[in-house]
C-alpha positions as CSV (number, residue, x, y, z in Angstrom):
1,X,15.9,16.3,18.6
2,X,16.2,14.1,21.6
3,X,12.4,13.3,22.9
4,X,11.0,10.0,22.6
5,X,7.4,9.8,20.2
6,X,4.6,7.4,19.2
7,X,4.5,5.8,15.8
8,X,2.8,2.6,14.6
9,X,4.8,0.0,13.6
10,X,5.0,-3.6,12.2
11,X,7.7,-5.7,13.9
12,X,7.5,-8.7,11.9
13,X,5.1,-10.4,8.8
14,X,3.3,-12.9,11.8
15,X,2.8,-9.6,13.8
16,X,-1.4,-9.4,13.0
17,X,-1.5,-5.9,12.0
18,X,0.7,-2.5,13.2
19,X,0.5,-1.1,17.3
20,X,1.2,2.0,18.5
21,X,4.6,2.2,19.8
22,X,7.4,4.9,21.0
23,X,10.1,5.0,19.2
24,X,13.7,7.3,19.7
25,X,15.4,9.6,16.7
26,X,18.0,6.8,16.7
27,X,15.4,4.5,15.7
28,X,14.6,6.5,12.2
29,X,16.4,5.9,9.1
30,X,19.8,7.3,8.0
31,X,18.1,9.8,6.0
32,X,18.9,13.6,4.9
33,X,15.9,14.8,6.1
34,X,13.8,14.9,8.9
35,X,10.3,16.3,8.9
36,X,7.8,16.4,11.8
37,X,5.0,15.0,10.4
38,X,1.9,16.5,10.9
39,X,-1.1,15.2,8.9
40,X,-1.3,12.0,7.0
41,X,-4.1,10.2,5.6
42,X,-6.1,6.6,5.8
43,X,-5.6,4.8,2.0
44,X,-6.9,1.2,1.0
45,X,-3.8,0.5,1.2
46,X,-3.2,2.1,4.3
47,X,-6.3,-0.2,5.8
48,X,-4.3,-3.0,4.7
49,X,-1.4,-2.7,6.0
50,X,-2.4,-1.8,9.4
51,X,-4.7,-4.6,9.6
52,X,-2.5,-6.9,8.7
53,X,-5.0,-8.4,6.1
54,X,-2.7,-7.7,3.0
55,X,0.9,-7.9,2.4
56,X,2.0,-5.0,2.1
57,X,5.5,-4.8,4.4
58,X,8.0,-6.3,2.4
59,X,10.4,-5.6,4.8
60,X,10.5,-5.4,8.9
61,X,9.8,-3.4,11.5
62,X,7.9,-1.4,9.0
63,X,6.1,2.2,9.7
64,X,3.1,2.0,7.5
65,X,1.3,4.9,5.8
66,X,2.0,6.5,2.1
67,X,1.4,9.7,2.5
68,X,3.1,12.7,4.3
69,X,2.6,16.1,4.9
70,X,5.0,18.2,7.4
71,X,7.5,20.7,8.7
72,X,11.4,20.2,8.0
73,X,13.2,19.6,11.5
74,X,16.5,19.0,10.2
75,X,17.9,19.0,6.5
76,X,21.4,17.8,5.0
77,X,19.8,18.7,1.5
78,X,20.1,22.1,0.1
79,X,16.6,22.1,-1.6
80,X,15.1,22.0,1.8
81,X,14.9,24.1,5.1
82,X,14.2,24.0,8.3
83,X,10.5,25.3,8.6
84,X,9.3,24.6,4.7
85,X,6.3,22.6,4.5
86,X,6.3,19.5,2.4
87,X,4.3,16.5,1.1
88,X,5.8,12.7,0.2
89,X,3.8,9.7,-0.9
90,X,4.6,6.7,-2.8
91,X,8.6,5.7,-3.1
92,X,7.9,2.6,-1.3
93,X,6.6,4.3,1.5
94,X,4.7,1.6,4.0
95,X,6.3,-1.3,1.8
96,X,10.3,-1.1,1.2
97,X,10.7,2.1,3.2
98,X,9.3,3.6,6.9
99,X,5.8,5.8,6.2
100,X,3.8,8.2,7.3
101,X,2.6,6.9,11.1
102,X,5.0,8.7,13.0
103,X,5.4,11.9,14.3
104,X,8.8,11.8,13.4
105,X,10.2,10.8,9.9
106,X,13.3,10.8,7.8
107,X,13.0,10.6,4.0
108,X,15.1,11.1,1.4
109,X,14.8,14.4,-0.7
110,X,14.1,13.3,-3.9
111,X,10.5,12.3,-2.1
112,X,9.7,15.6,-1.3
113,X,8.0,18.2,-2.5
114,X,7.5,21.3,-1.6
115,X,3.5,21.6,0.0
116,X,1.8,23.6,-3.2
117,X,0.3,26.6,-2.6
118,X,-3.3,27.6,-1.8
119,X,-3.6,24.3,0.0
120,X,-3.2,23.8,4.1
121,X,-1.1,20.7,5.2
122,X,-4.6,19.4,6.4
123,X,-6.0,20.2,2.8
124,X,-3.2,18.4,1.2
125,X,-3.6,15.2,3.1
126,X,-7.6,15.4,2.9
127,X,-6.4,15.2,-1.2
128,X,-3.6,13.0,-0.7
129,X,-2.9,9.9,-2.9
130,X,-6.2,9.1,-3.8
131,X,-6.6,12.8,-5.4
132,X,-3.0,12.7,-6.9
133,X,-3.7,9.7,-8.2
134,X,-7.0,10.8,-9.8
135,X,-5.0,14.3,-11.2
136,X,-3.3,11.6,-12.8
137,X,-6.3,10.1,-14.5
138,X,-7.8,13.1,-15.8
139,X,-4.3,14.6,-16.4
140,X,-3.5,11.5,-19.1
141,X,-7.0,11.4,-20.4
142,X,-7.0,14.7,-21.6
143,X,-3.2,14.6,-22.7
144,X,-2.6,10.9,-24.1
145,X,-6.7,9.7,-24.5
146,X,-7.3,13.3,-26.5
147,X,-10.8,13.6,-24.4
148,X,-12.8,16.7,-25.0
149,X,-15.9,17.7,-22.7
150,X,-18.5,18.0,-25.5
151,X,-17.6,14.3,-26.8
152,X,-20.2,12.6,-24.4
153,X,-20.3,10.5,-21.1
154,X,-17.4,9.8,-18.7
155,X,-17.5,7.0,-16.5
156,X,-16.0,6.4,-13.0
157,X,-16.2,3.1,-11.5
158,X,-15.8,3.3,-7.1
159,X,-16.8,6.9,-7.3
160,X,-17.0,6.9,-3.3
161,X,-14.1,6.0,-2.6
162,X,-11.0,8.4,-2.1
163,X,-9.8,8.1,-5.7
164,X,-13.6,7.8,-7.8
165,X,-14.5,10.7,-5.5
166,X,-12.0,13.5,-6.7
167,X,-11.8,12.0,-10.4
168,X,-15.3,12.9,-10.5
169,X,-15.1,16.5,-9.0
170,X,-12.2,17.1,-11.6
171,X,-14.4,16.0,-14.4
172,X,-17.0,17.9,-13.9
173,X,-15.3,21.1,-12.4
174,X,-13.6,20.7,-16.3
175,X,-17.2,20.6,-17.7
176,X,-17.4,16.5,-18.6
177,X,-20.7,14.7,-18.4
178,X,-20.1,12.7,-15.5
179,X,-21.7,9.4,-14.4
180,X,-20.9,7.1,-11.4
181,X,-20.7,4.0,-10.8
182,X,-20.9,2.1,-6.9
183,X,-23.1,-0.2,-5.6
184,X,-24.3,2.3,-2.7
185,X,-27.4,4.5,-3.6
186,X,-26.9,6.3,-0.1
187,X,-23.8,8.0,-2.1
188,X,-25.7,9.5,-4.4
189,X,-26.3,13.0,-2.9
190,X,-22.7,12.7,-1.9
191,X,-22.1,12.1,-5.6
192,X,-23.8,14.5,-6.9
193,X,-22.4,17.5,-4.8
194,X,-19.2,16.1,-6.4
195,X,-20.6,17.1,-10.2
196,X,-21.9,13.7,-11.0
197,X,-25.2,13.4,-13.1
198,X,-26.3,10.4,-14.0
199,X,-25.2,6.7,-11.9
200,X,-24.8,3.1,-12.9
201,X,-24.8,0.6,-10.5
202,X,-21.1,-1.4,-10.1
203,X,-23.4,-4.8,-10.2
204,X,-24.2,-4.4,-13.9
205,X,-20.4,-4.1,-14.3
206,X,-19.3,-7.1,-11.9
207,X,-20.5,-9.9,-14.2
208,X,-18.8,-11.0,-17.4
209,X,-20.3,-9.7,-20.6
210,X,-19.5,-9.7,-24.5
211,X,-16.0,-8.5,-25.6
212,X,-18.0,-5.5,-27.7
213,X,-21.4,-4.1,-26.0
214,X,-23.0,-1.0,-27.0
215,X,-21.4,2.5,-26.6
216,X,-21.3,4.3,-23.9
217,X,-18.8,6.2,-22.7
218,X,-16.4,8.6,-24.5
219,X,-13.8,7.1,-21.3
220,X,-13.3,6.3,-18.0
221,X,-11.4,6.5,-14.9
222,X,-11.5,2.8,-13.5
223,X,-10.5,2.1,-9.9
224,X,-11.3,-1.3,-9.7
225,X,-9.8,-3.5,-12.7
226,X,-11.0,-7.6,-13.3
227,X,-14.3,-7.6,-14.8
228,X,-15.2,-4.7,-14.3
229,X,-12.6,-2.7,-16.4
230,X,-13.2,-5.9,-19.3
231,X,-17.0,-4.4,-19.6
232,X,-15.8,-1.1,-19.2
233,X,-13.7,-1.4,-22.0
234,X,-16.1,-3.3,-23.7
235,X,-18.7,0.0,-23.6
236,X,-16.1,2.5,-24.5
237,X,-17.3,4.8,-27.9
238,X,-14.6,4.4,-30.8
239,X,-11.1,6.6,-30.7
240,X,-11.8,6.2,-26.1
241,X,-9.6,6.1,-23.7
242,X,-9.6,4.7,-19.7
243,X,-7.1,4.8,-17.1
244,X,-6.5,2.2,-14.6
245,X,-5.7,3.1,-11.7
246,X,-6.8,0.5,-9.0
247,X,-7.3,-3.5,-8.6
248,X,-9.7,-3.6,-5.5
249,X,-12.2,-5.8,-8.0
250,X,-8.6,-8.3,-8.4
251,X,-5.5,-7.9,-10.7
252,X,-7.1,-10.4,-13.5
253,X,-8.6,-8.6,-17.1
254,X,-10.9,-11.1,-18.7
255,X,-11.0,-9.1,-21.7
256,X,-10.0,-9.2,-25.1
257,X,-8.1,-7.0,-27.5
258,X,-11.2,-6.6,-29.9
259,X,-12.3,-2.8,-28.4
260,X,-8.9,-1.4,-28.5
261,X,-8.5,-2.7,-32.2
262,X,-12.0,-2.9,-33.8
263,X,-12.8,0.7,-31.7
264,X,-9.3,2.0,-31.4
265,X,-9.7,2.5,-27.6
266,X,-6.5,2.8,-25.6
267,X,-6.0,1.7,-21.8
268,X,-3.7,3.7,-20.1
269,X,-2.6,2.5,-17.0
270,X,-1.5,4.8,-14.0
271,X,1.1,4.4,-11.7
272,X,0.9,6.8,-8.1
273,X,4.0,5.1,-6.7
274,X,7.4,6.0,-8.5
275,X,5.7,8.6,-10.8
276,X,8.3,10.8,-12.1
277,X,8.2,14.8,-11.0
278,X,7.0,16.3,-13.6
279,X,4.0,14.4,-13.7
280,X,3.6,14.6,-9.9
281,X,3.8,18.3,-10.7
282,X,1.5,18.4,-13.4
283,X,-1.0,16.6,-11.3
284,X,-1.1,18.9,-8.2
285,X,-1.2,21.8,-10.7
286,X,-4.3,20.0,-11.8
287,X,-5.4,20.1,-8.2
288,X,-4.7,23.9,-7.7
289,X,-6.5,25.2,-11.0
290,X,-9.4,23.1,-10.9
291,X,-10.3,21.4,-7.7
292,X,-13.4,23.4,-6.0
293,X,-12.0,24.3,-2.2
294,X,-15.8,23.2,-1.1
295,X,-15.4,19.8,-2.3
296,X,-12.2,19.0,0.0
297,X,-14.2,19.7,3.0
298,X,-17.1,17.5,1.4
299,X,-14.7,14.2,0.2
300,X,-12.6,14.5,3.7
301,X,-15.1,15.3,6.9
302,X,-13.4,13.3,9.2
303,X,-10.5,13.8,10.8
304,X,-9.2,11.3,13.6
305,X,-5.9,10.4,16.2
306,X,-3.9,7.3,16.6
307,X,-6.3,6.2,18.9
308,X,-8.9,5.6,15.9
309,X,-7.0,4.8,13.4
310,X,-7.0,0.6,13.8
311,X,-11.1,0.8,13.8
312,X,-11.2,3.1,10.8
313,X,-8.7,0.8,8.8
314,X,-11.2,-1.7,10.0
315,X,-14.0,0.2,7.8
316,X,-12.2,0.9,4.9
317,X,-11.5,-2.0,4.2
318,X,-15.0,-3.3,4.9
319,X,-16.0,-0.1,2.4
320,X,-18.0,1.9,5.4
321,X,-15.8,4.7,4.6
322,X,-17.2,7.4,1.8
323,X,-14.5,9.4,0.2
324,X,-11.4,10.2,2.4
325,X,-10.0,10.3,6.0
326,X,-7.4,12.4,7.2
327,X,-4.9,12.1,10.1
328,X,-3.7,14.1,12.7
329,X,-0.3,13.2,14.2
330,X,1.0,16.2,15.9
């Protein structure tokens, strides 16, 4: 490979946000493999980093963007060939090591894996982290938080975001009584075609409340930590569980231990990053068996370029964006 390409890029931590730049193969890290990198995806995360309103380069010129999906170029690694489709995300991506916003990448091979079957590049990066990640919920609810469909209510806090929205088209598609919770009422026929069936507004979440309140859900998938996982915790039925997955409500929990010992509910935190394989298997597995095909196309309608990328990292972060955004590099 000898062609020059675009990527965005962050040069250093005073540069305000990441600009589209053409870069050489020289420029790309020493790694095994290098993959042409088709479709990626707009995260939180993501939004942050290529504004430049949170910290999330630790180290510079940085290529933002977690997650991958593309065609091996070149390959020192026996696991991978020229031509196989594959998916990264996490491993530092975006923060300790160069991301997704490229057309060009090399990653190490112990990123990769292999694109599952019975989903197209642009289908896997419409799921992305933010469905992973929610595979993960529902994966260690069932497993660790023993949760069984005809127990009761589930709850999903920022069910219109990337994450809330495929936890609660994998609850439902596995026959759980789902109910939302986001402060936009416009979502709720968006919810609904999802599997949802009943919604709670996030304000009567946001404010503090009791240690114990009356029981209401059997668990949860919580995407946005502080006060609202402390009440959500505090409402969780005896022998409950609820993953944490996110801290867009802030990284504090004003809580106390009385539900998880007076009601025996457990809090399971979930890590997307350095996941280990098996559970990143286990979770697109997850995906395969369960996720309705329909709902992709409903979670992840838009697709944009480099060129709109900076205004749509814009909105996500501002929370104009409803489910997930999906982008085209090639």
């Amino acid at each position: 490979m000898s062609d020059n390409f675009p990527a965005m890029i962050i040069r250093d931590k005073e540069q305000k946000g990441a600009s589209l730049e053409t870069l050489s193969p020289s420029d790309l890290p020493d790694y095994p493999v290098l993959v042409r990198v088709d479709y990626s995806s707009l995260n939180y995360k993501d939004g942050l980093a290529v504004t430049g309103k949170g910290r999330i380069a630790r180290r510079f010129p940085m290529v933002p963007g977690i997650d991958v999906a593309g065609t091996v170029v070149e390959s020192d690694d026996p696991a991978f060939s020229p031509g196989d489709q594959v998916i990264a995300n996490g491993h530092g991506l975006s923060e300790t090591e160069w991301g997704a916003y490229s057309t060009f990448q090399r990653l190490k091979p112990e990123w990769l894996m292999h694109q599952p079957e019975g989903f197209s590049q642009k289908q896997a990066m419409a799921i992305g982290t933010a469905g992973y990640t929610a595979a993960l919920c529902v994966n260690q609810l069932i497993s660790w938080g023993g949760l069984a469909s005809d127990q009761g209510q589930v709850l999903v806090t920022g069910a219109a975001g990337g994450v809330g929205s495929f936890a609660v088209s994998l609850l439902s598609s596995l026959g759980f009584d789902v109910t939302a919770s986001t402060g936009r009422s416009q979502t709720h026929d968006y919810l609904r075609s999802l599997g949802a069936s009943s919604f709670i507004d996030r304000a009567e979440l946001s404010e503090p409340g009791k240690p114990l309140q009356a029981e209401r859900w059997i668990g949860a998938v919580d995407t946005v930590g502080s006060v609202t996982l402390a009440n959500v915790l505090a409402q969780t039925a005896y022998g409950g569980a609820v993953t944490a997955c996110g801290l867009a409500g802030g990284y504090d929990l004003p809580a106390s231990v009385m539900p998880h010992i007076l009601r025996s509910v457990a809090l399971i935190g979930v890590d997307s990053v350095m996941a280990p394989k098996k559970r990143r298997e286990a979770a697109w597995r997850l995906l395969q068996k369960t996720l309705q095909p329909e709902h992709i196309d409903i979670i992840a309608p838009i697709e944009i370029g480099f060129d709109r990328l900076p205004k749509a990292a814009e909105a996500i972060l501002a929370g104009k964006i409803r489910g997930r955004v999906v982008l085209k590099l090639g």
